[in-house]
N, C-alpha and C positions, 0 to 999 in steps of 0.2 A: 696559588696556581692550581691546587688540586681543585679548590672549592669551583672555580671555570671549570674543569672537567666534568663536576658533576652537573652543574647547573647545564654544559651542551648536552649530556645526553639525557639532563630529566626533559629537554625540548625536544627531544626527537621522538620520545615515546608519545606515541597518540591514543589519548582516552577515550576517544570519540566514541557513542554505540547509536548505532541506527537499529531500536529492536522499539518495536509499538505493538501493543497490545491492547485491542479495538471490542466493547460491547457495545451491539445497538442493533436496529431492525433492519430487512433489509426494505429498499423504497419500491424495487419496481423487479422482474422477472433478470435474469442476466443474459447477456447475448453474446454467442460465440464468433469470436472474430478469426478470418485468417489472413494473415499479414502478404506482403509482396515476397519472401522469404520464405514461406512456407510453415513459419509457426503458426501456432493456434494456441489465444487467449482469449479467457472468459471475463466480461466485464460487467460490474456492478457495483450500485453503490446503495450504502448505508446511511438509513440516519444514528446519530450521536448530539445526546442530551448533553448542554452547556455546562457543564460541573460548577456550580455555587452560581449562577446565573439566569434567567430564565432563555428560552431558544433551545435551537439546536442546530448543528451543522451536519451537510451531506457532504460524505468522501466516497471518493472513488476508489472501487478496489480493482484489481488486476489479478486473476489466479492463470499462473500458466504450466504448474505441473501437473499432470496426467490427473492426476489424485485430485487437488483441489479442482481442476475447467469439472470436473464428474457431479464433485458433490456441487460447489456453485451454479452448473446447471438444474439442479433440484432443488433449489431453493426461492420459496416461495414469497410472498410479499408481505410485509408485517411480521418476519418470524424472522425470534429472535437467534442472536448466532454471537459467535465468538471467533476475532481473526489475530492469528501473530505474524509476525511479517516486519516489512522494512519501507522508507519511504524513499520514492527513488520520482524524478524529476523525467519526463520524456521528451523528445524535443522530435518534431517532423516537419517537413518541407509543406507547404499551401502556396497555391498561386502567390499571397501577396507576400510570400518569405515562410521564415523558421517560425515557428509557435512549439510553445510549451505548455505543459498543465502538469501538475502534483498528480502523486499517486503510490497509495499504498498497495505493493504486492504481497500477496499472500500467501505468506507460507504454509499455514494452518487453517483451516475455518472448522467450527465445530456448532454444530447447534445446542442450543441452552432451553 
């Protein structure tokens, strides 16, 4: 009996971590958005070289603290950067329904 009590609450702890930490270039200038709500986020993506593979894949980043829309607006094309952050799914309404895309926010960027 005890051994069911531990085994319900080793299930309840969640290990989960959303934390990415992203080196690569950036692809094109970023551009500031402001939302129906009144926020403002800066949006840009990075390219990132395929680890043991040839390629590479572009993500999209999101910065929307004061700190990062500043510096992501000064950042230029092909220059290299450093971002830590979390990946978070967005979801918005279009004429033909809901659409989604990935996307990593950013909590940090750093140039390298």
């Amino acid at each position: 009996m005890v051994k069911k009590t531990i085994q319900a609450r080793d299930e309840d702890i969640d290990v989960s971590l959303n934390d990415v930490m992203l080196r690569g270039r950036v692809s094109c200038p970023a551009i500031e958005k402001e939302l129906p709500s009144g926020d403002k986020v800066v949006e840009f993506r990075v390219i990132i070289t395929r680890a043991g593979r040839e390629g590479v894949d572009t993500l999209d980043i999101a910065a929307w603290s004061y700190k990062s829309r500043r510096l992501a607006l000064t950042l230029k094309s092909q220059e290299w950067i450093e971002i830590s952050g979390s990946v978070h799914r967005r979801f918005w309404q279009t004429p033909a329904g809901v659409a989604s895309r990935w996307q990593v926010e950013a909590a940090e960027i750093v140039r390298i």
